[in-house]
DOPA-519773 format. One record per residue (C-alpha): residue in three letters; y, x, z. Coordinates in nm, 2 decimals. Each point is the difference from the previous one (the first is absolute). Last residue first. Layout:
<nodes>
<"ala"; <Y; X; Z>> ...
</nodes>
This chain:
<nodes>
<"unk"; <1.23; -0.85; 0.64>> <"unk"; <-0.03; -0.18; 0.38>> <"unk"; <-0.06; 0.27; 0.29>> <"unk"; <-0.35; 0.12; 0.05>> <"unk"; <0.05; 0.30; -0.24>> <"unk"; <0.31; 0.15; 0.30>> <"unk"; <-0.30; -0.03; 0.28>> <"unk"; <-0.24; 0.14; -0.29>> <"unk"; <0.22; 0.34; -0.06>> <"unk"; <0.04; 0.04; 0.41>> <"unk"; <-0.34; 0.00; 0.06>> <"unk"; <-0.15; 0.22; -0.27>> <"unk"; <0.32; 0.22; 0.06>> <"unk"; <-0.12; 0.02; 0.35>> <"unk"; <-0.40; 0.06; -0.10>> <"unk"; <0.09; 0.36; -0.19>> <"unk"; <0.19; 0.15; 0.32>> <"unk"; <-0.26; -0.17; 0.26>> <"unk"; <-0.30; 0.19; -0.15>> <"unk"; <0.20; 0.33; 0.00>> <"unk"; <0.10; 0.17; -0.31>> <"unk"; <-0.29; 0.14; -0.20>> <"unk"; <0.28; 0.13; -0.27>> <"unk"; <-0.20; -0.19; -0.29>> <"unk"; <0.01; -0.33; 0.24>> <"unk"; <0.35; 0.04; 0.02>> <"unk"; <0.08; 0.07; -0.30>> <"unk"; <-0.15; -0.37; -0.11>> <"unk"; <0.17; -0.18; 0.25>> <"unk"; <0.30; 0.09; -0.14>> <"unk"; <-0.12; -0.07; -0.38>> <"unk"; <-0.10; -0.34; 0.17>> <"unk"; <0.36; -0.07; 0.17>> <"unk"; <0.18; 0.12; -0.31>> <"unk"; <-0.22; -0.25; -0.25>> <"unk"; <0.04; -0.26; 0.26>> <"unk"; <0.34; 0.03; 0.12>> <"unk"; <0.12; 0.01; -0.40>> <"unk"; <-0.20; -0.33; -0.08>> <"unk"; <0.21; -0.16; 0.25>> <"unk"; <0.31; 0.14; -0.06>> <"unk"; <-0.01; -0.08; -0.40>> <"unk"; <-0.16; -0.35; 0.02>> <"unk"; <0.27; -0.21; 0.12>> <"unk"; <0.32; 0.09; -0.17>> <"unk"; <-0.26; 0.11; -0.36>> <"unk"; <-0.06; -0.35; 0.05>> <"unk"; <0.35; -0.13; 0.00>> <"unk"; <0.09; 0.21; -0.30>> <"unk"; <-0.29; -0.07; -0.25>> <"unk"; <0.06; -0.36; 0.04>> <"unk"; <0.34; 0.00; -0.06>> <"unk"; <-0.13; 0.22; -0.31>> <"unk"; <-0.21; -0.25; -0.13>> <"unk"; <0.26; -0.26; 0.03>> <"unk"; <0.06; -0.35; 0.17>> <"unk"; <-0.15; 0.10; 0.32>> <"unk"; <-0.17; -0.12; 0.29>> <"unk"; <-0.35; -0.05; -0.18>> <"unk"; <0.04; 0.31; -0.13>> <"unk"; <0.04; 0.14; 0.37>> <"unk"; <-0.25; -0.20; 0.18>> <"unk"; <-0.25; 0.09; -0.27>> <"unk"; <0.09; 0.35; 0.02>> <"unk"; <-0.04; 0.03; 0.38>> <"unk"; <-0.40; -0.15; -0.05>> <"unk"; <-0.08; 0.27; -0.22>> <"unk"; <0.11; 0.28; 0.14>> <"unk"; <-0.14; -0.13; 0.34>> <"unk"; <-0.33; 0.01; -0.18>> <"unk"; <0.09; 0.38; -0.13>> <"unk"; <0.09; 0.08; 0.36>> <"unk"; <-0.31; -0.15; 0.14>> <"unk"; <-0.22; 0.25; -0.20>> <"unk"; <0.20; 0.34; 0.03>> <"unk"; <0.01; -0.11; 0.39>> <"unk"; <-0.33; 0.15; 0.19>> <"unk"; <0.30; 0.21; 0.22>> <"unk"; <-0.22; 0.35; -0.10>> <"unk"; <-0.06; -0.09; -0.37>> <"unk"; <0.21; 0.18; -0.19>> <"unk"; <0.28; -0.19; -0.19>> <"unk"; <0.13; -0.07; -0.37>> <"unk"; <0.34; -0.15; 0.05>> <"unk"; <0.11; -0.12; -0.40>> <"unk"; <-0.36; 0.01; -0.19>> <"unk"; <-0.16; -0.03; 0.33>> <"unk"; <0.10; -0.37; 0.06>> <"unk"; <0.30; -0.14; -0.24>> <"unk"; <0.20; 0.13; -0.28>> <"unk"; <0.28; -0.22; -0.18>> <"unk"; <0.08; -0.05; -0.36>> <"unk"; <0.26; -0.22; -0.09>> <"unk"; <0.30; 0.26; 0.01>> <"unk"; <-0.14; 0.34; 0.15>> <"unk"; <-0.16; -0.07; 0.34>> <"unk"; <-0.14; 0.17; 0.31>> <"unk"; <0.35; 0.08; 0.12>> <"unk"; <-0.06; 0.20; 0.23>> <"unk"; <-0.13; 0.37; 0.05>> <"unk"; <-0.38; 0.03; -0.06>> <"unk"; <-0.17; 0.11; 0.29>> <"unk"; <-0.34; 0.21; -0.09>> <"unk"; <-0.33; -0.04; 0.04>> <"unk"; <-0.35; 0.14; -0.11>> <"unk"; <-0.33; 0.04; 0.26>> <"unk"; <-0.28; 0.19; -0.16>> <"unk"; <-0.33; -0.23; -0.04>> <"unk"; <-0.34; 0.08; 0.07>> <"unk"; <-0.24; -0.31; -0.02>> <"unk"; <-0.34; -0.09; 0.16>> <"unk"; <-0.24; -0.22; -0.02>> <"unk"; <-0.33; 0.19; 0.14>> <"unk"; <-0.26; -0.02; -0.24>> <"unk"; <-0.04; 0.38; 0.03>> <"unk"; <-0.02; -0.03; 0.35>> <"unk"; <0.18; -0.03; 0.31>> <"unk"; <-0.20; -0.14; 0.30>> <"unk"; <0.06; 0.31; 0.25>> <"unk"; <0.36; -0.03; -0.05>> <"unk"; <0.00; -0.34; 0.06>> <"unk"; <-0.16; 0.05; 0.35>> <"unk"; <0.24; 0.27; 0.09>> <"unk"; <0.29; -0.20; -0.07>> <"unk"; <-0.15; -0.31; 0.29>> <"unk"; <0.02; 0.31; 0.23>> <"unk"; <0.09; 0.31; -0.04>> <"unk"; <0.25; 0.17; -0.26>> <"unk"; <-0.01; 0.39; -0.11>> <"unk"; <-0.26; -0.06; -0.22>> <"unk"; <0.19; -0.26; -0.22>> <"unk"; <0.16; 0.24; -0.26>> <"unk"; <-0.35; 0.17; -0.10>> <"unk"; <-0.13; -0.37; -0.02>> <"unk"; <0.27; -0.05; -0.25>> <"unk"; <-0.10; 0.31; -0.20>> <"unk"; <-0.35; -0.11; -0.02>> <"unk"; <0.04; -0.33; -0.10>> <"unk"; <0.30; 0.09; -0.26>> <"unk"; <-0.23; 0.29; -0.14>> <"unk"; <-0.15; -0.23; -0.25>> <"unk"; <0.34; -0.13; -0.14>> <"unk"; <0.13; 0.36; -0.06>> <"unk"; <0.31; 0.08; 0.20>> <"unk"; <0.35; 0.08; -0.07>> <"unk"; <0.25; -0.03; 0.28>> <"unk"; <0.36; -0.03; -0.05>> <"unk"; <0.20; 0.35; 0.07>> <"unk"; <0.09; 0.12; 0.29>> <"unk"; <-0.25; -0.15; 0.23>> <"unk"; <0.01; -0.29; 0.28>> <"unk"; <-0.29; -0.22; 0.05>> <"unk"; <0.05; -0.36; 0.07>> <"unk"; <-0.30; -0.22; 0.07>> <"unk"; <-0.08; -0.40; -0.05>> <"unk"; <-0.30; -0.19; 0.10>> <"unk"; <-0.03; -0.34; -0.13>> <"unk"; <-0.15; -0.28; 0.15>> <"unk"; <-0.30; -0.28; -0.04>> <"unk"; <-0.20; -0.24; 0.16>> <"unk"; <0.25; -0.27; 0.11>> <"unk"; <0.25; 0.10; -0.24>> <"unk"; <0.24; 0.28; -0.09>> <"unk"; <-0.03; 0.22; 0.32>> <"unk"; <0.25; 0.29; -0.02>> <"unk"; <-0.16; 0.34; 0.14>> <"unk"; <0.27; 0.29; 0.03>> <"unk"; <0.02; 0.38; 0.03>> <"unk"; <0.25; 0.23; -0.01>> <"unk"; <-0.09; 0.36; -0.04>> <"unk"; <-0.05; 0.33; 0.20>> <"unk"; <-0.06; -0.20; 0.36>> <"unk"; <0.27; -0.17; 0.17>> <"unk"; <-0.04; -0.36; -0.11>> <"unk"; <-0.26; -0.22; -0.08>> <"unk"; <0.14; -0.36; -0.14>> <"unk"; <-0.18; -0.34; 0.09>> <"unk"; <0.09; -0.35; -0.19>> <"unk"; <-0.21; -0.26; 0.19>> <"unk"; <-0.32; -0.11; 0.12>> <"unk"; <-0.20; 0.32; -0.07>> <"unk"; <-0.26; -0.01; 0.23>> <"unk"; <-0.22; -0.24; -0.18>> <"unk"; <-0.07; 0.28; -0.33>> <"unk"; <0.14; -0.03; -0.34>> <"unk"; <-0.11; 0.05; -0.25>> <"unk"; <0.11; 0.25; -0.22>> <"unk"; <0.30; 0.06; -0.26>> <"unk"; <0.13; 0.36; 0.00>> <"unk"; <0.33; 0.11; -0.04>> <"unk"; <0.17; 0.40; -0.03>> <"unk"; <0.31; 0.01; -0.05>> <"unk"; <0.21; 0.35; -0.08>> <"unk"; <0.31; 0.12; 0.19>> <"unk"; <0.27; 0.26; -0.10>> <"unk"; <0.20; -0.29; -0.08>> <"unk"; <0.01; 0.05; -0.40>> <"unk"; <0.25; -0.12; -0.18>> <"unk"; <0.04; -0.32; -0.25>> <"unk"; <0.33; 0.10; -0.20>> <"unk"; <0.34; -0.09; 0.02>> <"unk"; <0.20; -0.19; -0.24>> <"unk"; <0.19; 0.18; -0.33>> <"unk"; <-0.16; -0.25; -0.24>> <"unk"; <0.04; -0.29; 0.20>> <"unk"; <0.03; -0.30; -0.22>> <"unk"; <-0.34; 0.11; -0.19>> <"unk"; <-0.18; 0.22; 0.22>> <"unk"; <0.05; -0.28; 0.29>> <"unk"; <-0.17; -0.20; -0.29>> <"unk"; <-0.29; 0.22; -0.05>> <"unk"; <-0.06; -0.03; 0.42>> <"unk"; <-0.17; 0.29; 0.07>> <"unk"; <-0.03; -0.09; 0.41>> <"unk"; <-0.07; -0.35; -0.14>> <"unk"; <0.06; -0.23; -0.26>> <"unk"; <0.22; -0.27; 0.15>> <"unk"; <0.26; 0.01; -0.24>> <"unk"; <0.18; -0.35; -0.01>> <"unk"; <0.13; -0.10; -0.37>> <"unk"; <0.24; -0.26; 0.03>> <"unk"; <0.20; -0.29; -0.20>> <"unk"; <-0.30; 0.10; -0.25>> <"unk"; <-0.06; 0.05; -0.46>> <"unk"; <-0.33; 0.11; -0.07>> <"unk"; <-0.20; 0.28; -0.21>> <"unk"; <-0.35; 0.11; -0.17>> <"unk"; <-0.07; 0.34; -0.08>> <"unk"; <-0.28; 0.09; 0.24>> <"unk"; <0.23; 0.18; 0.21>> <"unk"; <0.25; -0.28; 0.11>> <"unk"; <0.33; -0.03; -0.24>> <"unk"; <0.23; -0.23; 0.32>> <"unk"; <0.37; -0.11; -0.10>> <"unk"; <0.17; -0.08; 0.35>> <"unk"; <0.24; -0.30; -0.01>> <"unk"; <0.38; -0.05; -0.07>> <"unk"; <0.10; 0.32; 0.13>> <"unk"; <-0.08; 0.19; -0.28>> <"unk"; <-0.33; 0.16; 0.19>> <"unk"; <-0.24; 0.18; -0.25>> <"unk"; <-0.34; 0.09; 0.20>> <"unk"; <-0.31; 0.20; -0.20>> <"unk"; <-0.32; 0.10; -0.01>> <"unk"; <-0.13; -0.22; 0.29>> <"unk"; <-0.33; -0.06; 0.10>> <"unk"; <-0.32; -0.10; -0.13>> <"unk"; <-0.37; -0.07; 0.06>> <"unk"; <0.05; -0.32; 0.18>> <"unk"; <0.17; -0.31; -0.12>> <"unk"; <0.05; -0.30; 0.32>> <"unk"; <0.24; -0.29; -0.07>> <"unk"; <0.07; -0.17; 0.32>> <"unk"; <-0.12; -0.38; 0.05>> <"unk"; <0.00; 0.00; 0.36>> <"unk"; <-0.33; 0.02; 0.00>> <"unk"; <-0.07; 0.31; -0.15>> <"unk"; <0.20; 0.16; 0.22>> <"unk"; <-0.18; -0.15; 0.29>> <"unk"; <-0.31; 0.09; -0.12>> <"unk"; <0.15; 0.37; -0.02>> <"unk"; <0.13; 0.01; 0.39>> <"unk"; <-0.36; -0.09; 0.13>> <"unk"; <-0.20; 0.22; -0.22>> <"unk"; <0.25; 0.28; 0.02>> <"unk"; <0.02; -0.02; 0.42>> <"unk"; <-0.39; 0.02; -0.04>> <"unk"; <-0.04; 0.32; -0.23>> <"unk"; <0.21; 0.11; 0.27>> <"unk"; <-0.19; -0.02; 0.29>> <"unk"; <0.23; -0.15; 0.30>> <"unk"; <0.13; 0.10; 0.32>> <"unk"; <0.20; -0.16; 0.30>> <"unk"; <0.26; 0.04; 0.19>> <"unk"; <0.25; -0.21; 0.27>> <"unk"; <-0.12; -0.36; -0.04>> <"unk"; <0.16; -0.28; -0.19>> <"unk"; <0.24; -0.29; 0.19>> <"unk"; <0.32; 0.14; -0.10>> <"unk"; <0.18; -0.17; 0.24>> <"unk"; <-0.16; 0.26; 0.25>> <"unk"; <0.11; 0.28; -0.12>> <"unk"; <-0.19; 0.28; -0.10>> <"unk"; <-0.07; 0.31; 0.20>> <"unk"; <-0.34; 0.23; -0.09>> <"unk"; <-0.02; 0.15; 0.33>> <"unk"; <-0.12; 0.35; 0.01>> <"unk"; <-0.33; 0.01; 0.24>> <"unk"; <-0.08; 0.31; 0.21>> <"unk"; <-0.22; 0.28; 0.03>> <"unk"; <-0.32; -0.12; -0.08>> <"unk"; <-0.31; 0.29; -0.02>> <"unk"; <-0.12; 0.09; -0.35>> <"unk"; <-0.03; 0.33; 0.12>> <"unk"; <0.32; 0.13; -0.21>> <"unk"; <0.22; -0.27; 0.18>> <"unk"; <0.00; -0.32; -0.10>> <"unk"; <0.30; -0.25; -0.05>> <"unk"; <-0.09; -0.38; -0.06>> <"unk"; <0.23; -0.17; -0.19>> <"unk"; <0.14; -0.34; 0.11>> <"unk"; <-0.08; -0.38; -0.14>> <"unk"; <-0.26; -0.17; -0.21>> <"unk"; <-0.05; -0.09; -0.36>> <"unk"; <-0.31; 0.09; -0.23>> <"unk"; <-0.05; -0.10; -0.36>> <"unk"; <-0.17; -0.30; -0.13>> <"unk"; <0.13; -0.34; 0.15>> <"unk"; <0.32; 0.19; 0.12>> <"unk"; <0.04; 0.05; -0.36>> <"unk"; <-0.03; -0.28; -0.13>> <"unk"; <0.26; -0.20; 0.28>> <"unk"; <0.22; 0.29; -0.08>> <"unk"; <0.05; -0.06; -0.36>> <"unk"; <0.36; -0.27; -0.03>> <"unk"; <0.19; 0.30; -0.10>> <"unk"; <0.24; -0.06; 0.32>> <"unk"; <-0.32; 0.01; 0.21>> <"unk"; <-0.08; 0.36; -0.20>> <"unk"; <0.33; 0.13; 0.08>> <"unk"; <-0.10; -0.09; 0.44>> <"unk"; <-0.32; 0.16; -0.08>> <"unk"; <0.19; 0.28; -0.12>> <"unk"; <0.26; 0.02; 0.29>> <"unk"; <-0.26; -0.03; 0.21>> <"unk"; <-0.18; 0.35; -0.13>> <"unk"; <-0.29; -0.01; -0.27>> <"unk"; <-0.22; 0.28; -0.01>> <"unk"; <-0.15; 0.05; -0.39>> <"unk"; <-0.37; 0.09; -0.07>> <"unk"; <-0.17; 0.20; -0.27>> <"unk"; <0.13; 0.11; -0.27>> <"unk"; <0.02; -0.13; -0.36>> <"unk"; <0.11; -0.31; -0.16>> <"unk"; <-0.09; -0.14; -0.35>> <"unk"; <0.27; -0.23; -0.29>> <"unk"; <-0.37; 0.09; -0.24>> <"unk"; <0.27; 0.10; -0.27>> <"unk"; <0.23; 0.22; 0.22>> <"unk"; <0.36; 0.06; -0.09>> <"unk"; <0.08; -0.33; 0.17>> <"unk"; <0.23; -0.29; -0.16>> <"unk"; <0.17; -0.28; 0.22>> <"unk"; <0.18; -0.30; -0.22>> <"unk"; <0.15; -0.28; 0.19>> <"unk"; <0.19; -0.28; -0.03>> <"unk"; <0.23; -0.04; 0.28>> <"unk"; <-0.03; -0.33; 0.19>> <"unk"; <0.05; 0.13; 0.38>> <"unk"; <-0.34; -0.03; 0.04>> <"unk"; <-0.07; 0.22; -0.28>> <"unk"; <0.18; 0.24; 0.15>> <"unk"; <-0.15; 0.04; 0.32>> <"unk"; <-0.36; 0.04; -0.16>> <"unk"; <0.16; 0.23; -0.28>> <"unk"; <0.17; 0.23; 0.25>> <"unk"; <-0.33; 0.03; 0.22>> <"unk"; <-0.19; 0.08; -0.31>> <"unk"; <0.25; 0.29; -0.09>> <"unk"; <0.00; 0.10; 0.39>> <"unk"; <-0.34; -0.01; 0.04>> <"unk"; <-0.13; 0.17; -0.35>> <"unk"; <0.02; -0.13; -0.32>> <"unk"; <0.30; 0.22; -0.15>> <"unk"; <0.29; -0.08; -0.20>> <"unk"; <0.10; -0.34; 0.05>> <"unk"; <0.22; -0.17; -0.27>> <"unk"; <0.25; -0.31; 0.10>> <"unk"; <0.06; -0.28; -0.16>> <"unk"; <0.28; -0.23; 0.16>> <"unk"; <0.02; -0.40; -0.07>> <"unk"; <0.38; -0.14; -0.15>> <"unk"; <0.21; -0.10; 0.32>> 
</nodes>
């Protein structure tokens, strides 16, 4: 069978993860990214199992379990700081990985783009698609700085915004706003925190991540009816504001804010995009097709798992659309538990519902994640 070339759309972890898996599979490879320094923002990213587990697929976990934090469990808190309970983090055995972990992002892009490169893949940055003509045959690609190609497959895994979801989808839904803004903060971090810990019950969610031996991530939701605006040099000041109702290990951090605090505001977008998440040969993967807040810490492994499913599936069929088919049969329910399992949770944490009422559907959403993709 003549040699595939696919077009990637989008540097991020699900377009890098696609052009890692296939490349192995022996598709050449050409992955663009709207940015011209290919950088990453934000702080940290949790990992679940079922991550770790996409990332031993990829062939990446050993680096990152060298570098980032792995472990088991999260730690609930109640407004004090004092422990409440442990979630279990369930994977299965067979598996072999733990049950969480967490990861700065700037390192998860260092480690996933040197394996791009490596594998051969054709990286151009500072562009993105104009245009997309499909005649069956192949996909006719005119990218943005003028310049064009001829692919079996164009994969769109450009993000919230996707351009290419603009392209095939014209009519699709739109990011919306969840009524809940994130606040994150990188800091060191301190012995105590051993594991994933959330603080529940008091006027916002709270969470520390740790994302190596000697650093976490704190993260906070804050509900408002409209996103949040605020200057960068208040961002100290207002977060500390936010933290004054907490005790304990939160209290500490908010007394060490300050202006050189790293700190990012972020309003939290999703949607669920009704199936199928392809139009002929082009196909979208990861947030550009099930865009996801981040209360079941999954956006990440489902772009991975993305991936990895549409490797199996062109490698299992004879046509692109075949292809398109059978992954669209395993991805769709999956994806669709997760971005209406974390919109769920999400209400529920606005509404102040009780501490067990936003942990069950934590519990019961990573029992059904820990089962094979």
């Amino acid at each position: 069978m003549q040699q595939r070339r696919a077009l990637i759309v989008g540097g991020g972890i699900g377009g890098m993860s696609a052009a890692i898996a296939l490349a192995e599979s022996g598709v050449d490879i050409e992955l663009i990214d709207l940015d011209p320094q290919w950088r990453v923002y934000g702080a940290g990213i949790t990992i679940t199992g079922p991550t770790l587990r996409a990332f031993k697929a990829l062939g990446v976990l050993e680096d990152i379990m060298a570098k980032a934090y792995t472990g088991h469990g999260i730690q609930v808190c109640g407004v004090d700081g004092a422990p409440l309970r442990v979630l279990p983090t369930p994977v299965r055995e067979q598996d072999g990985i733990p049950g969480c972990g967490g990861i700065l992002r700037p390192l998860l892009h260092t480690i996933l783009s040197t394996r791009v490169r490596a594998a051969g893949v054709q990286v151009r940055l500072g562009l993105s698609v104009a245009r997309c003509d499909d005649d069956g045959d192949g996909v006719s690609v005119t990218f943005t700085d003028g310049s064009s190609g001829r692919f079996d497959l164009v994969i769109g895994a450009d993000g919230l915004f996707s351009r290419v979801r603009d392209l095939i989808f014209p009519d699709a839904p739109r990011p919306a706003f969840t009524g809940q803004n994130a606040w994150r903060l990188k800091l060191p971090r301190p012995d105590g925190i051993d594991r994933r810990h959330f603080f529940l019950g008091g006027p916002y969610k709270v969470g520390l991540t740790p994302v190596s031996a000697d650093e976490m991530y704190l993260f906070l939701l804050q509900n408002s009816t409209e996103k949040l605006r605020v200057p960068e040099a208040d961002l100290h000041l207002r977060l500390r504001e936010l933290l004054s109702a907490y005790g304990g290990v939160l209290r500490e951090i908010a007394e060490g804010l300050s202006p050189r605090s790293e700190i990012v505001l972020r309003p939290l977008e999703a949607f669920l995009m009704p199936g199928p998440w392809y139009r002929g040969r082009v196909l979208l993967i990861g947030d550009a097709a099930h865009p996801t807040t981040p209360q079941l810490a999954s956006g990440a492994g489902l772009a991975v798992e993305d991936a990895l499913v549409l490797r199996d599936c062109l490698d299992e069929s004879t046509d692109v659309e075949s292809a398109f088919e059978r992954y669209m049969a395993r991805r769709y329910a999956r994806c669709r538990l997760v971005v209406e399992n974390s919109l769920e949770i999400g209400r529920r944490e606005q509404a102040g519902r009780p501490i067990e009422e936003q942990t069950q559907l934590v519990e019961q959403s990573l029992e059904v994640l820990a089962q094979p993709i």
